[in-house]
C-alpha positions as CSV (number, residue, x, y, z in Angstrom):
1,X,12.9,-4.2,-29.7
2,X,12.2,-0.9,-28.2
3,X,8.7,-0.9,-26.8
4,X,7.5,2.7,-26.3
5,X,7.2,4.7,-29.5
6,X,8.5,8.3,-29.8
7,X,6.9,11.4,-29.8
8,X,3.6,13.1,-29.0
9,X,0.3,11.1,-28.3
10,X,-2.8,11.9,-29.4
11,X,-6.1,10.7,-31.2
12,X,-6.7,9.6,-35.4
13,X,-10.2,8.4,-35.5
14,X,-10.4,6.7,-32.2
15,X,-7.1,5.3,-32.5
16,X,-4.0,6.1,-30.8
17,X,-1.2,8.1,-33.0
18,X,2.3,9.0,-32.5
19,X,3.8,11.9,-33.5
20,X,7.4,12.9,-33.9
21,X,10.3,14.4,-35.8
22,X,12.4,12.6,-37.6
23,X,15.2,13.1,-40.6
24,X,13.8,17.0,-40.0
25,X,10.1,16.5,-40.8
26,X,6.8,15.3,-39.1
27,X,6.4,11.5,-39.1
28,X,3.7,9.4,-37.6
29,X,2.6,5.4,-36.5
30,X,-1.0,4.8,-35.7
31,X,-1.7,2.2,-33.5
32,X,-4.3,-0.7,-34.1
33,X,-6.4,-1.8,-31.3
34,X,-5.2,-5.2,-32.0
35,X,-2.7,-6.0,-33.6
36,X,-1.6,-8.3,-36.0
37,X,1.2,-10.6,-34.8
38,X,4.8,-9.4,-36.3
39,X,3.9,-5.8,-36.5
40,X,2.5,-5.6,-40.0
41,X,1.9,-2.0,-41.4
42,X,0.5,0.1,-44.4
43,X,2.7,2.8,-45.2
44,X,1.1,6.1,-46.1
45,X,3.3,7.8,-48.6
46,X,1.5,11.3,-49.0
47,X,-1.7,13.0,-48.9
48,X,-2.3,11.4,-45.0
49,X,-5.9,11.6,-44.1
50,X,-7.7,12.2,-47.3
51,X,-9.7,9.9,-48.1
52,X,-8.8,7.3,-45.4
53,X,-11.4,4.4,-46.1
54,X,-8.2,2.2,-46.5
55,X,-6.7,3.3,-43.6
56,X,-8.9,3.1,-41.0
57,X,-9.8,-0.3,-42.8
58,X,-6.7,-1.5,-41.7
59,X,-6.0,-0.3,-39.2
60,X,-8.9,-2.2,-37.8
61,X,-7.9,-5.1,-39.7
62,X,-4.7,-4.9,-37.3
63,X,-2.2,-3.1,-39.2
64,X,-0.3,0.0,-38.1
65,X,-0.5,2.8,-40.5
66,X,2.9,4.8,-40.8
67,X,3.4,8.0,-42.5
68,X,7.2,10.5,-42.5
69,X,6.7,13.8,-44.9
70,X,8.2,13.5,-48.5
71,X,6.2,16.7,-49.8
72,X,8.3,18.2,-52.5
73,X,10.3,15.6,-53.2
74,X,8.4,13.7,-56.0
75,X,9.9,10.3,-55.4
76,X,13.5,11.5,-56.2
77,X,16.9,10.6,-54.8
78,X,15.8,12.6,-51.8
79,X,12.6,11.1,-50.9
80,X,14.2,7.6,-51.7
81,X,16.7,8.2,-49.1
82,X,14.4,9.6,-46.0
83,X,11.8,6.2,-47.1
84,X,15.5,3.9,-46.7
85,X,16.3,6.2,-43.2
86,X,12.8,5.4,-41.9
87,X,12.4,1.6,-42.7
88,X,15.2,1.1,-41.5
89,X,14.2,3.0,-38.0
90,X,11.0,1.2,-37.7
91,X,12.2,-2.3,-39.0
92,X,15.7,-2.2,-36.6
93,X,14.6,-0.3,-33.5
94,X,10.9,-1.6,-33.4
95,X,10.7,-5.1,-35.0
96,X,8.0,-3.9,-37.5
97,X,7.4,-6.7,-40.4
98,X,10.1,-6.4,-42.7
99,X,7.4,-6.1,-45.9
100,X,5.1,-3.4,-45.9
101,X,1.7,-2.4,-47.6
102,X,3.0,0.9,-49.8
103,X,0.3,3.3,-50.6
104,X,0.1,5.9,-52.7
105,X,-2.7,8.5,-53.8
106,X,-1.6,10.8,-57.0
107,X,1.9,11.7,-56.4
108,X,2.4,9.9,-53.8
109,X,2.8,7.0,-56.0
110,X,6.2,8.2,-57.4
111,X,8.0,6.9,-54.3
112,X,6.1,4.0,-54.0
113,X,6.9,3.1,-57.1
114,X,10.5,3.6,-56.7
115,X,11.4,2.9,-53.6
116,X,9.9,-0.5,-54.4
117,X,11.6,-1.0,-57.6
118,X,14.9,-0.3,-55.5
119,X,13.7,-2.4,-52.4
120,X,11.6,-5.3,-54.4
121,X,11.9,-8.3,-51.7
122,X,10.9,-5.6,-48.7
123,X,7.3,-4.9,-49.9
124,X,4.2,-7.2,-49.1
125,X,2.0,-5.2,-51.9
126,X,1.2,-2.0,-54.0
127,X,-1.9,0.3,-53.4
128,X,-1.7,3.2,-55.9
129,X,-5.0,5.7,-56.3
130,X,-5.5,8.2,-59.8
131,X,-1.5,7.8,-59.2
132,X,1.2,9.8,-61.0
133,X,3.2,6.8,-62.9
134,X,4.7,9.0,-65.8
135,X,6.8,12.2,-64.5
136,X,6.5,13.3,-68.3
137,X,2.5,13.3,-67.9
138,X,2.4,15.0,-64.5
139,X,3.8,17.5,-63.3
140,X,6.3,18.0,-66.7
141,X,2.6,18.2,-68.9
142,X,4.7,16.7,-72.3
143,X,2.1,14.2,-72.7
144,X,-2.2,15.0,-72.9
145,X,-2.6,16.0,-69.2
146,X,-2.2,19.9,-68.2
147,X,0.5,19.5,-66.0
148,X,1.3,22.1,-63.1
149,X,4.4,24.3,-63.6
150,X,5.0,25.0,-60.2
151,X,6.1,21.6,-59.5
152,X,7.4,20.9,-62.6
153,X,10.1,23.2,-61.6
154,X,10.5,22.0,-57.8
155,X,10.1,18.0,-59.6
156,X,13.5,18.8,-62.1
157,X,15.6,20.2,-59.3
158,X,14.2,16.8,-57.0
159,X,15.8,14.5,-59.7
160,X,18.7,16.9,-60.7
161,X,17.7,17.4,-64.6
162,X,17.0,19.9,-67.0
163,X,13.7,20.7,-68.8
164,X,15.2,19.1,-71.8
165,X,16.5,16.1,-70.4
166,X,13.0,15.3,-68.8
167,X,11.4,15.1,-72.3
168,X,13.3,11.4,-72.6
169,X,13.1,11.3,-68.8
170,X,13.5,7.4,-68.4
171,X,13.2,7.7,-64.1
172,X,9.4,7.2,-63.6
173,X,7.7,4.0,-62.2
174,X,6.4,3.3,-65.7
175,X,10.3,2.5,-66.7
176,X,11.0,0.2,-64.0
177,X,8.7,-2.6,-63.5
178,X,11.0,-5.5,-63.7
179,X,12.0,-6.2,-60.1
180,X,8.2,-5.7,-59.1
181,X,7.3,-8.4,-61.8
182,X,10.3,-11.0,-60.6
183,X,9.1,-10.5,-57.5
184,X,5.7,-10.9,-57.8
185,X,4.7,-7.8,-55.9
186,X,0.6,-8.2,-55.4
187,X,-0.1,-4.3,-57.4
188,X,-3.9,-2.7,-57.1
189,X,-5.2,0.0,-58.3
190,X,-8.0,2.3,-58.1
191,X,-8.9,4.8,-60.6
192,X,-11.3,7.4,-62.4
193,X,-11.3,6.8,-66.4
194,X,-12.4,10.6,-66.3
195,X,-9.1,12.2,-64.5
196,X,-8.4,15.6,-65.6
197,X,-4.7,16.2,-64.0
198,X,-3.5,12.6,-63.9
199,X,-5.0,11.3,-66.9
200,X,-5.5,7.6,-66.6
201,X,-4.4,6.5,-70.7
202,X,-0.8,8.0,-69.8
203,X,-0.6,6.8,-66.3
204,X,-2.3,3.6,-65.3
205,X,-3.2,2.6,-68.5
206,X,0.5,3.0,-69.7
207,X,1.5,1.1,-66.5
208,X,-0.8,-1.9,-66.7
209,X,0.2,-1.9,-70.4
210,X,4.3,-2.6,-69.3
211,X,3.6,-4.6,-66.9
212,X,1.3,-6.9,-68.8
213,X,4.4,-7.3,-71.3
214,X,6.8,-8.4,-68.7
215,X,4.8,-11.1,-67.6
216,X,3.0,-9.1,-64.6
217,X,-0.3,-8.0,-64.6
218,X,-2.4,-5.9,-61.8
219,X,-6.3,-5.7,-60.5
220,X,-8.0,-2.5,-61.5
221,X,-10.8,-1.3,-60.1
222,X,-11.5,1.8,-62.7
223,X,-14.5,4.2,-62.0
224,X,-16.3,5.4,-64.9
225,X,-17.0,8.7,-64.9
226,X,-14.6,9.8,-62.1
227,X,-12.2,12.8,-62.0
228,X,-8.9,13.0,-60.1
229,X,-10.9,13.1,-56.8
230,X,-12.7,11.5,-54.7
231,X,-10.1,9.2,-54.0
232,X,-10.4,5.8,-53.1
233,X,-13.9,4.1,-52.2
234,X,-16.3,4.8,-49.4
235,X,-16.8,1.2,-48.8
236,X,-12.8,-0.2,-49.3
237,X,-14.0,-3.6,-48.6
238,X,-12.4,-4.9,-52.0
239,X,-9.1,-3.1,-51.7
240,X,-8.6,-4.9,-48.2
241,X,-9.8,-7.9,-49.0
242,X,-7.4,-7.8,-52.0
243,X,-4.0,-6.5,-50.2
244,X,-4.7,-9.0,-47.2
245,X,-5.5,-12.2,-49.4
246,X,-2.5,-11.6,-51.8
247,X,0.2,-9.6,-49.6
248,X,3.5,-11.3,-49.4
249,X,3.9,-12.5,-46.1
């Protein structure tokens, strides 16, 4: 195990963070004050530091936080890729735990969701906030939800298909829940019943609806009233307590 980490130190509320380049782009690993024996970690997926009630949370709770850039990417091949580079950097050169927490606010969620579908037995559990779970509902805009056309067109040429393929698109974390249910996967979710881009009937709702099918079945913490921000909740005490009391160890 290589005990120094890379790159350039600095400060992330009070605790120490290191940043450094890697696969081309920015990636980072806060440090806990104490630690958690075997190096257990939530990994960040986008959005890092907005709304951080979880992460600081946990990172007093002993976990490190990880982050590596995936902006762009919309949990396609590409993205996929960089997440496999990167666990397999942290896991092989600095004995981090071989599960991690995956979290994922509003896009973010796309590579959560499939890199865990792909990786099932190397996550400990799922944190997704007002996340995308439908590509057809954001950023394509074929279902209720507006949509964004700017990244509709950067999303098709992340997966490689045409506008017309996407309308029976069958690549989003809705369409893949199986290996998270045989797993077991511990999967939370917090979100606002009032979204406006990421509507929550075609997204989580759809989700919960799949999983619940196949035998799986998630806690949801739904605000009423709530828009696609804020994020999260000010006081994250029951998403902690829920991802460190059911997180596969």
């Amino acid at each position: 195990m290589t005990s120094a980490f890379p790159g350039i130190t600095d400060r992330y509320h009070d605790y120490t963070r290191h940043t450094f380049e890697f696969d081309g782009v920015r990636a980072m690993i806060v440090v806990p004050d104490q630690p958690r024996h075997g190096r257990l970690w939530l990994w960040r997926a986008r959005l890092f530091d907005t709304f951080p009630y979880v992460d600081l949370a946990m990172l007093q709770e002993g976990f490190y936080l990880v982050h590596i850039d995936i902006a762009d990417l919309y949990g396609g091949p590409a993205a996929l890729a960089r997440w496999d580079r990167f666990y397999e950097f942290l896991v092989r050169e600095y004995s981090f735990a071989r599960r991690p927490i995956l979290e994922g606010f509003s896009r973010g969620a796309l590579t959560v969701y499939n890199w865990a579908a792909r990786n099932p037995e190397q996550v400990a559990a799922i944190y997704a906030d007002n996340p995308v779970c439908d590509l057809r509902s954001w950023p394509l805009g074929l279902m209720s939800g507006p949509g964004s056309e700017v990244d509709a067109e950067k999303c098709l040429q992340a997966y490689g298909i045409t506008a017309v393929q996407a309308e029976n698109f069958s690549g989003s974390p809705v369409d893949h829940l199986e290996p998270l249910v045989e797993a077991g996967i511990p999967i939370i979710h917090v979100c606002g019943d009032a979204d406006e881009i990421v509507p929550y009937p075609e997204n989580t709702g759809l989700l919960l609806e799949r999983l619940r099918k196949l035998g799986g079945d998630m806690k949801l913490i739904l605000k009423p009233g709530q828009k696609h921000h804020p994020h999260s909740l000010e006081d994250p005490t029951p998403i902690v307590e829920f991802l460190i009391r059911n997180m596969r160890r």
